[in-house]
Wavefront OBJ file of the C-alpha trace (Angstrom):
o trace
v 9.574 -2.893 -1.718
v 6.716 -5.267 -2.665
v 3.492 -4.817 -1.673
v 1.001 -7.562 -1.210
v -2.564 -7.903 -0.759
v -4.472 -11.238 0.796
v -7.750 -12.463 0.125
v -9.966 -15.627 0.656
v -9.503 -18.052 3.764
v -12.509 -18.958 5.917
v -14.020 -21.920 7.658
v -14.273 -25.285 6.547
v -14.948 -28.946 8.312
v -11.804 -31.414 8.673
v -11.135 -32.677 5.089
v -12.238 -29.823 3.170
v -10.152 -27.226 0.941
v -9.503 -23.635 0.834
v -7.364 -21.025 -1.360
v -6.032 -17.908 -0.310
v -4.616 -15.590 -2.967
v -2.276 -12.988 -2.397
v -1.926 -10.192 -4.909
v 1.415 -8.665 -5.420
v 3.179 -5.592 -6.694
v 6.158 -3.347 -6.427
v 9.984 -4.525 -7.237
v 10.439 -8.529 -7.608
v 13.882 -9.318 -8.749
v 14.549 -12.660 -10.679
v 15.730 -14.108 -7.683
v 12.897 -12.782 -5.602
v 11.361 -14.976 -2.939
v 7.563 -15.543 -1.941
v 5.407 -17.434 -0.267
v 3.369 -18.432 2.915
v 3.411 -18.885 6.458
v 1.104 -19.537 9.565
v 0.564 -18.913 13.225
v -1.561 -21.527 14.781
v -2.153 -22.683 17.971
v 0.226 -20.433 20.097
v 3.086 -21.133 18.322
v 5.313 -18.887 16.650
v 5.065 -18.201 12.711
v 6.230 -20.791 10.732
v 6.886 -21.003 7.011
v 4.571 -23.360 5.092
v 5.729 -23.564 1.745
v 8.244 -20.992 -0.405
v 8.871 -20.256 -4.249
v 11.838 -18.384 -6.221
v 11.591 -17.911 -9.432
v 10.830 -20.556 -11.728
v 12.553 -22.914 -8.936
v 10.110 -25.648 -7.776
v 8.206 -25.074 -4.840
v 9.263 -26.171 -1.156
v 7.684 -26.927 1.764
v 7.286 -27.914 5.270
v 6.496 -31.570 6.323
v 3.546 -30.356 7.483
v 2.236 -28.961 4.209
v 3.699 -31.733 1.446
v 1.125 -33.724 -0.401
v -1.543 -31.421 0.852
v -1.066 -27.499 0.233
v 0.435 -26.243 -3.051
v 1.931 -23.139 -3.719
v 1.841 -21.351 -7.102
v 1.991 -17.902 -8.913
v 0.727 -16.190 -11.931
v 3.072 -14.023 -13.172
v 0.656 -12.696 -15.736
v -2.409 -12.026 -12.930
v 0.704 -10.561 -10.410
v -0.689 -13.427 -7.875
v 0.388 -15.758 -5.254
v -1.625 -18.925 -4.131
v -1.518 -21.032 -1.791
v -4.357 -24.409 -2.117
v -5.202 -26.144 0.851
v -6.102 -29.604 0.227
v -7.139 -32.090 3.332
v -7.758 -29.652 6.121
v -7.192 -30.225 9.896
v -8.033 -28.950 12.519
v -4.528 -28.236 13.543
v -4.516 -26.118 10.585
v -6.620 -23.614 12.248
v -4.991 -20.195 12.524
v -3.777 -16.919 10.421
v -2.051 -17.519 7.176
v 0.585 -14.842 5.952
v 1.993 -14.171 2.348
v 5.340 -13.036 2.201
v 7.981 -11.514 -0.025
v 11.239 -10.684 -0.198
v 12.129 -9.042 -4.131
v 15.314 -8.667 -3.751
v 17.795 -11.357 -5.003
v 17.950 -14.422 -2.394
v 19.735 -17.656 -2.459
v 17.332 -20.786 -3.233
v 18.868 -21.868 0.464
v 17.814 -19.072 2.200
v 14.217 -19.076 -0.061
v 14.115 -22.534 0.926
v 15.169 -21.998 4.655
v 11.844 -20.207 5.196
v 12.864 -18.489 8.371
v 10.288 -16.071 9.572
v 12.804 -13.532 10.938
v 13.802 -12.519 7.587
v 12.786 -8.855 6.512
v 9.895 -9.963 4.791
v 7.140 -7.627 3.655
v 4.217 -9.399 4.649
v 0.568 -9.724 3.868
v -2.123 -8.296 6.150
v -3.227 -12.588 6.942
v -6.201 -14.634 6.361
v -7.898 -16.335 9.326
v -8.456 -20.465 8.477
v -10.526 -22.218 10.611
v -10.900 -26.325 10.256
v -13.649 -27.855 12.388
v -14.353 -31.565 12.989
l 1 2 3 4 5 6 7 8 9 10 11 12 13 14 15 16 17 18 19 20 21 22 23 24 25 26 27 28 29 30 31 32 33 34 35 36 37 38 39 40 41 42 43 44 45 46 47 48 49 50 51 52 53 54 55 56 57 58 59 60 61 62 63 64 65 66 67 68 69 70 71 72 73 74 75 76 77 78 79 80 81 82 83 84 85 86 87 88 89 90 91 92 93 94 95 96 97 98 99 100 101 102 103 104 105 106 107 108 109 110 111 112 113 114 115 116 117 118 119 120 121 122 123 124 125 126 127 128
């Protein structure tokens, strides 16, 4: 199992930027897959962006061109940068993993019903 620790979030006004960080640990196979997703405004989790391996990085409309998701191997950490904030944005942000070997489709799927082990979330709040 992996094990996986969140910190950072907070508030910020419409156009601003946060990180969250998300420190990992346990078994991570070379296929393993990690990375974020969000509950906001009532609706159901949803994955925001995804990485396996040394694969590239996908993401949800929502998130392209604005959050980035990245890991340091060396520091055991997962990031994800929020650039251009919203207030539609608002709501709790999850890390996620999954270190077992999984398909790049199903990494890139980023279906929330998977047996992830998840983070303990970071509240984000955007204001105008």
């Amino acid at each position: 199992q992996v094990q996986l620790v969140q910190s950072g979030g907070g508030s910020v006004e419409a156009g601003g930027s946060l990180r969250i960080s998300c420190e990992f640990s346990g078994s991570l196979t070379t296929g393993a897959c990690m990375g974020w997703f969000r509950e906001v405004q009532g609706k159901e989790r949803e994955g925001v962006g995804m990485i396996r391996g040394d694969d590239e990085p996908t993401y949800a409309t929502f998130a392209e061109g604005r959050f980035t998701v990245s890991k340091d191997n060396a520091k055991s950490t997962l990031y994800l940068q929020m650039n251009n904030l919203k207030p539609e944005d608002t709501g709790t942000y999850y890390c996620a993993a999954d270190g077992r070997y999984v398909a790049r489709s199903a990494c890139r799927a980023m279906q929330a019903g998977r047996a992830w082990q998840w983070g303990q979330g970071a509240q984000v709040t955007v204001s105008t």
